[in-house]
N, C-alpha and C positions, 0 to 999 in steps of 0.2 A: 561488534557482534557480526559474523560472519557465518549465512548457514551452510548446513552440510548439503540441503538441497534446494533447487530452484525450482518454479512454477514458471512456467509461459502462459500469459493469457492472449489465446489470439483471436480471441470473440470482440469485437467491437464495444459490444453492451460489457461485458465483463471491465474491460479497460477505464470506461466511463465508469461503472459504480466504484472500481479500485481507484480509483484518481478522486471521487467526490468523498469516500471515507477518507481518504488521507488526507484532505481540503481540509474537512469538519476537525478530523482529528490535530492538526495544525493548529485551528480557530478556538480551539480549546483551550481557556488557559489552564486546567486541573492537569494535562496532559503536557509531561515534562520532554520527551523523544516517545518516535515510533520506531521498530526494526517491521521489515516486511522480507518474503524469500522470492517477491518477482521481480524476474527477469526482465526488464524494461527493453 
C-alpha cells in the first residue's frame, strides 16, 4: 500500500499520540497490519 499523499506531523504532541495509537494498535492481537500516510 503506497499513498497518493503524505502528512507531516511536526507538533511534538501529535507525534506522541501517533506513535502511542500505532503502540496499542500493534498490541492488539484482532488487528492483522496497519498502513498510515505520515511522513516519519
Amino acid at each position: 500500500m503506497i499513498p497518493q499523499t503524505w502528512v507531516e506531523l511536526t507538533d511534538d504532541e501529535s507525534i506522541k499520540k501517533m506513535n502511542r495509537l500505532l503502540d496499542l494498535l500493534d498490541a492488539d492481537d484482532d488487528v492483522q497490519a496497519t498502513y498510515h500516510n505520515w511522513d516519519e
